[in-house]
C-alpha positions in Angstrom: 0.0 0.0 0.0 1.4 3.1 -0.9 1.1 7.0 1.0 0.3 10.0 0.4 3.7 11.9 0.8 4.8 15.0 -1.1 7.1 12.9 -3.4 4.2 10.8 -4.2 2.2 14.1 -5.0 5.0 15.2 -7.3 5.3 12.5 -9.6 1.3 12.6 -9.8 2.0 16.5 -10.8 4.0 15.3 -13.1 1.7 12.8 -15.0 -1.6 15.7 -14.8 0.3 18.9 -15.3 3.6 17.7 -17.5 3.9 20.5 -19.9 2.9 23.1 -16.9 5.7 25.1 -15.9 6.6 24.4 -12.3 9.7 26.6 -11.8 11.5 29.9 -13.5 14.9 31.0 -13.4 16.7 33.5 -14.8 19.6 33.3 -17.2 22.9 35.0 -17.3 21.2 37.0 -20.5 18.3 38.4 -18.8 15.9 36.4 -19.6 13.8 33.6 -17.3 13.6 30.1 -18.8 11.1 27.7 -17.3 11.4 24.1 -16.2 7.8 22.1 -16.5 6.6 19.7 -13.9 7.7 16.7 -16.1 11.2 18.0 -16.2 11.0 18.6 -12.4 10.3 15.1 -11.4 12.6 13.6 -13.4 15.5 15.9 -12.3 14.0 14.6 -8.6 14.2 11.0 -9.7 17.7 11.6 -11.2 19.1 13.0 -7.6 17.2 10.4 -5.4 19.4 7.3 -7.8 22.4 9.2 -7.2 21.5 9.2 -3.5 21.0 5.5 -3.6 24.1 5.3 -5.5 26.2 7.4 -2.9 24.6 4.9 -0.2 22.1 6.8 1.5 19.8 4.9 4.2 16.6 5.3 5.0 16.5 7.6 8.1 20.1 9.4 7.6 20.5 13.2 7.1 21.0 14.6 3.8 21.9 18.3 4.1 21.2 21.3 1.8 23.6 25.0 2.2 22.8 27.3 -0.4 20.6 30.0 -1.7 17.2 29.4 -2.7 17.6 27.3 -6.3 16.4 24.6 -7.9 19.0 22.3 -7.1 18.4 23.1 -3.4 14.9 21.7 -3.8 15.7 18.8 -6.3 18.1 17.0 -3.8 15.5 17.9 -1.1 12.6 16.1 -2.2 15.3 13.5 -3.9 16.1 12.7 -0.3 12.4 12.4 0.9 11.7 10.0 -2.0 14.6 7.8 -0.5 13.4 7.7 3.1 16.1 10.4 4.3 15.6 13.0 6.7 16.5 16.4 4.4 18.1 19.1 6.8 18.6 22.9 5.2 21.3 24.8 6.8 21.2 28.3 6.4 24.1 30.1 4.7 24.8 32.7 7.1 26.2 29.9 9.6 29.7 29.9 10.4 31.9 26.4 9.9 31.3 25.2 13.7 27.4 25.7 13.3 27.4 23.9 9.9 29.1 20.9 11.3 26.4 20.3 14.5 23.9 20.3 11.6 25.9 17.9 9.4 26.9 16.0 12.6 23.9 15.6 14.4 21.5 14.1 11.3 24.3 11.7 10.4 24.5 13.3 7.2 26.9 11.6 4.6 26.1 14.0 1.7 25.6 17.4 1.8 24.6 20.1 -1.1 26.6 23.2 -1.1 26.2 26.5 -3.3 29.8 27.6 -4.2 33.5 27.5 -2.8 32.8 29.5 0.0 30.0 27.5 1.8 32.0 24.2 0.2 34.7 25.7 2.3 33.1 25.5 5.6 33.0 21.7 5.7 36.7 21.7 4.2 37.4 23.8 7.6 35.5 21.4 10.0 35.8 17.9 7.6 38.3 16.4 10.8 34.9 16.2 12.7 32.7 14.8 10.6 33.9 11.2 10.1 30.7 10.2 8.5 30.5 13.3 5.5 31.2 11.4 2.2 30.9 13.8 -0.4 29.8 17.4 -0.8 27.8 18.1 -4.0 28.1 21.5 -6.0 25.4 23.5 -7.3 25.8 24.2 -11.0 28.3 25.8 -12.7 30.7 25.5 -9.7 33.7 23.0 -9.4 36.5 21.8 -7.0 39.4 19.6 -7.0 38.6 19.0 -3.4 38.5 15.0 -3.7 35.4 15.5 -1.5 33.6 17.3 -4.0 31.4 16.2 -6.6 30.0 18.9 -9.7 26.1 18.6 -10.2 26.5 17.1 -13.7 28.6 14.5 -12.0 26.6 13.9 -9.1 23.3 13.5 -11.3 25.5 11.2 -13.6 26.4 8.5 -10.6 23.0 7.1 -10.5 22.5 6.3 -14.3 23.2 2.5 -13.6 20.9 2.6 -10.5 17.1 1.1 -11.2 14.1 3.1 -11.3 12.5 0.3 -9.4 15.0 0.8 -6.6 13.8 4.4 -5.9 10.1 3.5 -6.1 11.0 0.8 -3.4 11.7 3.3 -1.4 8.8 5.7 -2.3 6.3 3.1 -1.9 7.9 2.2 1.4 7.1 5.5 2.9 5.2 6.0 5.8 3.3 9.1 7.2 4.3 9.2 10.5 8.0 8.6 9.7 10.3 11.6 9.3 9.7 13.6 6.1 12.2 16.8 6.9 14.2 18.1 9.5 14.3 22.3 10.3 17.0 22.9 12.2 15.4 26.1 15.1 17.4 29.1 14.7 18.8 29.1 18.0 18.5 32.0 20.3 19.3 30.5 23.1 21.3 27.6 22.6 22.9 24.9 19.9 19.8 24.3 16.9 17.0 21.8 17.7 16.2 19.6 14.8 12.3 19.7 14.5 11.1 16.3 13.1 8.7 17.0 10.6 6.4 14.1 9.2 5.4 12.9 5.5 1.9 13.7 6.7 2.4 16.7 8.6 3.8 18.2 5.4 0.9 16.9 3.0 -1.7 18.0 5.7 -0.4 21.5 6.3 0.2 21.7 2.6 -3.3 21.1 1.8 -4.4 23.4 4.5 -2.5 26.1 3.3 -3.2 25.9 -0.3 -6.8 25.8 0.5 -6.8 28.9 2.8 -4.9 30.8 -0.2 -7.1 29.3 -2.8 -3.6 28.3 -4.5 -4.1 26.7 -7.9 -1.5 26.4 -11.1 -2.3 29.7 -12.4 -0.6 31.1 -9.4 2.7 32.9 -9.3 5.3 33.2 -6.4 8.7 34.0 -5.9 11.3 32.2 -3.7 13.7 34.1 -2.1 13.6 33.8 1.8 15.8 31.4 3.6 14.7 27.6 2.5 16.0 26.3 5.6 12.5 27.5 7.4 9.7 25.8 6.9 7.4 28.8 5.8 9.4 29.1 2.8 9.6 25.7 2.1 5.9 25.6 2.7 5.8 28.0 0.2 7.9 27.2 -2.5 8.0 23.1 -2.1 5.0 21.6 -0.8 2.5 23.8 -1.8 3.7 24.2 -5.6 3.6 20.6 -5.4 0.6 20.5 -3.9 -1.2 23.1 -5.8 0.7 23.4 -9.3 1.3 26.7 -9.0 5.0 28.4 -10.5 8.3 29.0 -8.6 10.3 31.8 -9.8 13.5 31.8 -8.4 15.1 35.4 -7.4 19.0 35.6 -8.2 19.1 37.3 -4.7 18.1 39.6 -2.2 19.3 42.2 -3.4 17.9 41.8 -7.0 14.3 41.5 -4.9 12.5 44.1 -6.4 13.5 43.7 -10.2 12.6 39.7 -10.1 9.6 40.7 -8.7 9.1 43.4 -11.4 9.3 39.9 -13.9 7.7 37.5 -11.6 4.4 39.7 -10.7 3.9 37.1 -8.4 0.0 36.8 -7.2 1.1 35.4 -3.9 3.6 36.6 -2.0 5.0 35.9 1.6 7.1 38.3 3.5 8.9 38.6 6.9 8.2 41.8 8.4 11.7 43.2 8.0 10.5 42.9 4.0 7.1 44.7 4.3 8.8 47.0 6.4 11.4 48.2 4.6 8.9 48.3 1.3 6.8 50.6 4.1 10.2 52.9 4.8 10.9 52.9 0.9 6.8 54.1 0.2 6.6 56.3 2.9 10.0 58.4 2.3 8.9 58.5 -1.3 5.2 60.0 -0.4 6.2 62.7 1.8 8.1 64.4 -1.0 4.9 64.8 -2.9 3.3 68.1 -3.2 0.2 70.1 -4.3 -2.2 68.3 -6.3 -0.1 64.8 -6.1 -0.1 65.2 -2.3 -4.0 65.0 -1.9 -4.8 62.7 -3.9 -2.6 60.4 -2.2 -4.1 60.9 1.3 -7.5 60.7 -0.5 -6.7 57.8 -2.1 -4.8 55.9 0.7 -8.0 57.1 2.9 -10.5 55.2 0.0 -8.0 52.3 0.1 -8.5 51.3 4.3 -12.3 52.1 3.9 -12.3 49.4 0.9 -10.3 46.9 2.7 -11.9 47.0 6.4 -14.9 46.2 4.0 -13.5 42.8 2.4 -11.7 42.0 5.7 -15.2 41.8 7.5 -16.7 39.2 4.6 -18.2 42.2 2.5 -18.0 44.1 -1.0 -17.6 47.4 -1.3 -20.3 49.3 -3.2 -22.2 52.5 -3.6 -19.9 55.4 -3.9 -17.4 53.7 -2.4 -16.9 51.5 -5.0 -17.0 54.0 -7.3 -14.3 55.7 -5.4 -12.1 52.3 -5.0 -12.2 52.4 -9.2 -11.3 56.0 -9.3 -8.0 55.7 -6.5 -6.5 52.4 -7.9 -6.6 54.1 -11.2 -4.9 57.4 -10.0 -3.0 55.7 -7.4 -2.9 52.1 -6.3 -2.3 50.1 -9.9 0.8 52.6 -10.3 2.5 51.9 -6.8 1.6 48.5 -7.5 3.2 48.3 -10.6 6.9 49.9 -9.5 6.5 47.2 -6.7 6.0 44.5 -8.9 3.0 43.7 -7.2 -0.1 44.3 -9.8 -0.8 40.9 -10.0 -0.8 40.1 -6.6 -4.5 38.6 -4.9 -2.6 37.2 -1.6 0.2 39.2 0.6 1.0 36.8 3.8 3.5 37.9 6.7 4.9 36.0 9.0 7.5 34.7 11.2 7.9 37.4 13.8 5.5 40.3 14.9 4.1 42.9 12.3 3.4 46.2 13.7 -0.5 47.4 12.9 0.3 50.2 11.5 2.5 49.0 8.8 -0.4 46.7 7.8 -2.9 49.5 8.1 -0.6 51.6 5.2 -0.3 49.1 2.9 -4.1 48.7 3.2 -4.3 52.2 2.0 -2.8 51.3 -1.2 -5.0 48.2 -1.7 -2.4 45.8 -0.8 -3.7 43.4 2.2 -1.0 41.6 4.1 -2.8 38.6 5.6 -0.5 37.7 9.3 0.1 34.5 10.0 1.3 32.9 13.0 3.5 29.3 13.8 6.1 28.5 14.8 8.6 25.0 12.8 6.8 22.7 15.5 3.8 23.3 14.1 4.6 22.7 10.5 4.4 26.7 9.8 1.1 27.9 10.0 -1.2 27.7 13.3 -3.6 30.7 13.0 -4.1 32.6 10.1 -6.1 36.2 8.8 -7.7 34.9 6.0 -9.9 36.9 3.4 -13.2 37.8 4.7 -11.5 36.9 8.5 -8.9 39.5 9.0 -8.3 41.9 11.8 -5.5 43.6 11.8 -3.3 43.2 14.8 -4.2 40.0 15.1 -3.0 36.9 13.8 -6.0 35.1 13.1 -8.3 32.3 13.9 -6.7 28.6 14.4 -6.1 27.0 11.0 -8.7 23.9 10.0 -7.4 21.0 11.4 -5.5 22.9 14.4 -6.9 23.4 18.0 -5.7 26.8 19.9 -6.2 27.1 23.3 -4.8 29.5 26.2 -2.9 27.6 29.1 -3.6 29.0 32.5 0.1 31.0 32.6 -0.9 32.1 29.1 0.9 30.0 27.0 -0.7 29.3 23.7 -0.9 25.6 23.1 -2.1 23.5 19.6 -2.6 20.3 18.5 -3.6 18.9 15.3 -2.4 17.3 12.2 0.6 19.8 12.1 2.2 19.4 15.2 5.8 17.7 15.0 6.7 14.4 16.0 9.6 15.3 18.8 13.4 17.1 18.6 16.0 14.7 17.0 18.0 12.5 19.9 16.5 14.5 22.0 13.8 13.3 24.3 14.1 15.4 27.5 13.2 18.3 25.2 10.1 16.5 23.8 9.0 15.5 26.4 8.9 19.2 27.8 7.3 20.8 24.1 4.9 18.1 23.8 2.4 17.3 26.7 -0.7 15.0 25.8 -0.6 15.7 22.5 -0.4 19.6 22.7 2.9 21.7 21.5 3.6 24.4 24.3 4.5 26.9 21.8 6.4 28.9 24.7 4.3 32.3 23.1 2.2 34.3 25.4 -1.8 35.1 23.8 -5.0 35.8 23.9 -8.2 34.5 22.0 -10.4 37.0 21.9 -14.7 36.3 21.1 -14.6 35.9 17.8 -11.8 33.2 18.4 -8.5 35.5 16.7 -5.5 35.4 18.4 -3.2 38.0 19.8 0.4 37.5 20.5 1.2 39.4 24.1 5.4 37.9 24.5 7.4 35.0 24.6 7.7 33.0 28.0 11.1 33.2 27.6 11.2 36.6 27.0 9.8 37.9 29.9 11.5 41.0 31.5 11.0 41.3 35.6 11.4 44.6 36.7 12.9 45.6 39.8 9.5 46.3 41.3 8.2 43.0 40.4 6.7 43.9 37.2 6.2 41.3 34.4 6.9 42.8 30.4 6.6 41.2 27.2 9.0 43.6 25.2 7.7 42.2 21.8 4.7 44.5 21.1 7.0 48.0 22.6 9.8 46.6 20.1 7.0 46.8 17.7 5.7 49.5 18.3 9.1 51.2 18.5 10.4 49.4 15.3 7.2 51.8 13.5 9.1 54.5 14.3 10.2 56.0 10.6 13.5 56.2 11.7 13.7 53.0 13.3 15.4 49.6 12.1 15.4 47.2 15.0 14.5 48.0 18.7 16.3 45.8 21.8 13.8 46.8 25.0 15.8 46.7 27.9 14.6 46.5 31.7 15.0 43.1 33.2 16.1 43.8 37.4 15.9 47.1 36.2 14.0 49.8 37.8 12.2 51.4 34.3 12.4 50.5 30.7 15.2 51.2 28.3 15.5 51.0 24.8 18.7 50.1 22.0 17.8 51.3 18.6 18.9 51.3 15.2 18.9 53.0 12.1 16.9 53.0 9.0 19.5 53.6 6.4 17.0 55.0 3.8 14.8 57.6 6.5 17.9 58.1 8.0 19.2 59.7 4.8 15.8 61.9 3.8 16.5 62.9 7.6 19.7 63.7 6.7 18.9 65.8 3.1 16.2 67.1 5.0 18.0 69.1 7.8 20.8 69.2 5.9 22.8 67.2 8.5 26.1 64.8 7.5 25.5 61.6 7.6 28.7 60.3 9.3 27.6 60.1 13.1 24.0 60.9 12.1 23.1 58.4 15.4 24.3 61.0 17.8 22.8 64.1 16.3 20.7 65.9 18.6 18.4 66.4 16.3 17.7 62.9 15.0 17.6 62.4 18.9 14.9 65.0 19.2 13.0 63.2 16.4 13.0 59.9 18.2 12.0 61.1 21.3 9.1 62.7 20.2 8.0 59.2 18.1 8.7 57.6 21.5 6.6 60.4 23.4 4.1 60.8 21.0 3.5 57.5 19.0 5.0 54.6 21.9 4.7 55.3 25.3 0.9 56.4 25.0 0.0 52.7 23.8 1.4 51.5 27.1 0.8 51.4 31.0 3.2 53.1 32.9 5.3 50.7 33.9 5.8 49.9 30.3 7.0 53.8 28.8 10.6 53.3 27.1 11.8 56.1 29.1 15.4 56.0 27.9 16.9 55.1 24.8 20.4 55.2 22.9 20.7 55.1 19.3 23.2 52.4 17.9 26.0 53.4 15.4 25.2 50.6 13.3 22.6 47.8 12.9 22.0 44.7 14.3 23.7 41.8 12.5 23.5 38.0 12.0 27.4 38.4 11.5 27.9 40.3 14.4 25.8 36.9 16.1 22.9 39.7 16.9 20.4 38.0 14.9 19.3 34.6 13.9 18.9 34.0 9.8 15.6 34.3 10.4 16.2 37.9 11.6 15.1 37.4 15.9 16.6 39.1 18.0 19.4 36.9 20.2 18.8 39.1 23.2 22.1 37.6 25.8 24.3 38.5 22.6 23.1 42.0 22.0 22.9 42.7 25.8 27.1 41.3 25.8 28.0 43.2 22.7 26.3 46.7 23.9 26.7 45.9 27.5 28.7 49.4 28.1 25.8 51.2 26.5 23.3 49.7 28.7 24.9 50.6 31.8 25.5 54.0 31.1 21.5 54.6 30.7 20.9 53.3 34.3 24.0 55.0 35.3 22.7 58.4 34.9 19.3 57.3 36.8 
């Protein structure tokens, strides 16, 4: 009897959708070529032979370190087919990080992007006596007798059967591992979340109905694949759904592959919307006159239309007739220069979005639906949806996934999504999973119409010196919607009030600049930019907050936070012991002068 897995669901892709295109990528030339579904599955059969033929077993690690591309995804579904446990690694590790990934899963391949990552495991190759080989991503090679080109590697299983990878497909099962995500670590070595076969097809499904994903849909890979949103979103719901991959080169080429993409879906992390917000919002104050009103008008029109459709409704009447006249005049041209005029579906997730920064992009017609998870819960576990959105929340519980409150406040889940346990590591289990609910270790609140509300992480929890219990995540938030603002460090744990460390915007920081006609070399200590901050913090922060909870000092970072530096995970949280060692001197001198 065979299962329902997502290798299983690509191959059957494959048969109903051959000629469909299931990913884009662009050429050296400019232009994008497309690879159809057929094509897919039979570079994913290629990869899983050469697997077999490099001696992978069932239950091993196979690891992936490299920039969202295909090949990144071929040799991760490759290694589902063959019963091994795929385990991305995110490229912003250092050497020692990369080998506790590749040593803990047992991994005996691993895929890396170029010489530099491939360099890594050269660096740390004494300590992992079970690495075999180390594949390259195309168009890279290495003399390194450990290394193996793609063409070479997809080569080694020509003489292996066909029939020997469909015994190992047909011998999946779907409570056995399908994936491993490795946590991102704030406060300690990676835990490696054990994913199942059918937690992945269930939360696939899930998502792709709460979407309404089909293979007319467009979205763009480009966030880390080594979290399980964006493999959500760019493996198992494509596979799921049909839809096409485009591939973006990089980060930095973001906003021109999504000028060729136009994707119809696309999912962000905050730090994305936000700087998209920063970018808008510096650009809209230098309007003037006629252009000036019309924006506010239109921006005004925009929220009116979308508190409609969030609520279940239609705008009509006038206001329709006012929605035609403003995404004419305004919204399809913003739209458009943000590559965005075809997108139905904006998603955010992965850390806190602040309300306001929703509530703009409302105002030009483009709704970002918040999601909330976490990688034990296969991604999603509540989710604004269109029709059931309210902003500043993150939504009702997904189908399939109970939400309830603990008595300390904790949200718990439990459903079809919830992982199977942390890799060798039961004591740890045992602790996250109680009776079949996930202790998600988030603070919440459901409120009557069943949306939750994030209030802090139990972790997180500041104690004040009289007593008093903080979650700093909604003041970082709230802070972090300051114009000038990057990221925001609330300080105040033993303490007697509530500091502050903030960073820069680069791009408000420089309209700041041109518009005062200050330098920008030690911009961060200028009294006026000071000034300017304190009156967001007075004015915008503080008034949202009991007492107890005002930010009444703050300092102003020279630079930003890093995941370098060791400030930030890859998935951009905040490592709170590192920033309070690194800027310890800064801290002290807030509560020094009382």
């Amino acid at each position: 009897m065979t299962h329902d897995t997502i290798p299983r669901r690509l191959r059957e892709r494959a048969r109903v959708d051959a000629q469909h295109p299931a990913y884009q990528v662009r050429q050296p030339d400019g232009s994008w070529s497309a690879t159809t579904w057929a094509a897919y599955a039979a570079e994913v059969q290629a990869a899983a032979k050469s697997l077999l033929a490099l001696g992978v077993e069932p239950g091993e690690g196979v690891c992936m370190l490299g920039y969202n591309r295909p090949e990144w995804v071929i040799v991760d579904v490759a290694a589902m087919t063959v019963g091994a446990m795929p385990a991305g690694i995110y490229t912003t590790c250092s050497p020692e990080e990369v080998a506790y990934i590749v040593g803990h899963c047992d991994a005996r391949v691993v895929l890396v992007e170029d010489l530099g990552q491939l360099a890594k495991l050269q660096e740390t190759k004494d300590q992992l006596p079970k690495l075999e080989r180390v594949v390259l991503m195309k168009g890279v090679q290495s003399d390194d007798p450990l290394a193996l080109a793609w063409e070479d590697f997809v080569s080694l299983g020509s003489s292996v059967p066909d029939a020997d990878v469909d015994a190992r497909l047909d011998a999946l099962q779907p409570d056995a591992v399908g994936t491993l995500i490795y946590t991102s670590g704030t406060t300690g070595p990676p835990k490696a979340v054990m994913l199942t076969h059918h937690n992945l097809t269930h939360t696939a499904d899930v998502a792709v109905d709460m979407v309404g994903a089909t293979a007319s849909d467009r979205m763009i890979s480009y966030l880390p694949l080594s979290h399980i949103a964006e493999q959500m979103f760019t493996v198992h719901g494509p596979i799921s759904s049909g839809l096409t991959i485009w591939y973006a080169e990089s980060m930095e080429t973001l906003l021109r592959d999504l000028q060729a993409a136009r994707p119809t879906i696309l999912f962000g992390v905050p730090r994305v919307w936000e700087k998209m917000h920063a970018g808008l919002t510096a650009r809209m104050a230098q309007a003037t006159g006629a252009k000036a009103v019309i924006a506010t008008w239109a921006t005004g029109i925009g929220r009116k239309a979308v508190d409609v459709r969030n609520a279940g409704g239609t705008p009509g009447g006038l206001l329709a007739l006012q929605y035609r006249l403003a995404d004419r005049l305004v919204f399809s041209k913003v739209k458009a220069a943000l590559g965005l005029d075809a997108a139905r579906f904006g998603i955010s997730g992965a850390a806190p979005i602040a309300k306001e920064v929703l509530e703009f992009f409302a105002g030009l017609d483009i709704v970002i639906h918040e999601v909330y998870g976490q990688s034990e819960g296969t991604g999603p576990t509540t989710f604004n949806r269109p029709g059931q959105t309210k902003f500043g929340t993150v939504g009702p519980a997904i189908p399939g996934t109970e939400v309830r409150i603990a008595d300390d406040g904790e949200i718990c889940l439990r459903g079809g999504n919830v992982f199977a346990g942390y890799l060798k590591e039961p004591a740890a289990t045992a602790e996250t999973l109680i009776d079949g609910w996930l202790h998600s270790g988030d603070l919440g609140s459901i409120d009557a119409d069943g949306f939750l509300s994030i209030t802090g992480r139990k972790k997180e929890i500041l104690i004040t010196a009289g007593g008093k219990n903080i979650a700093p995540k909604n003041i970082e938030a709230a802070l972090k919607n300051l114009p000038l603002v990057s990221q925001a460090v609330v300080i105040g744990d033993r303490r007697k009030f509530l500091s502050a460390l903030l960073t820069l915007d680069p791009e408000a920081t420089q309209a700041f600049a041109q518009e005062h006609g200050l330098p920008t070399d030690g911009i961060h200590a200028r009294p006026e930019l000071i000034a300017a901050l304190q009156a967001g913090v007075d004015a915008e922060v503080n008034p949202r907050f009991a007492r107890v909870e005002h930010v009444r000092k703050f300092s102003v970072l020279p630079r930003d936070l890093t995941i370098a530096d060791g400030e930030l995970t890859p998935t951009l949280k905040i490592k709170r012991r590192v920033v309070d060692q690194h800027f310890a001197d800064v801290i002290e001198a807030m509560y020094a002068e009382g």
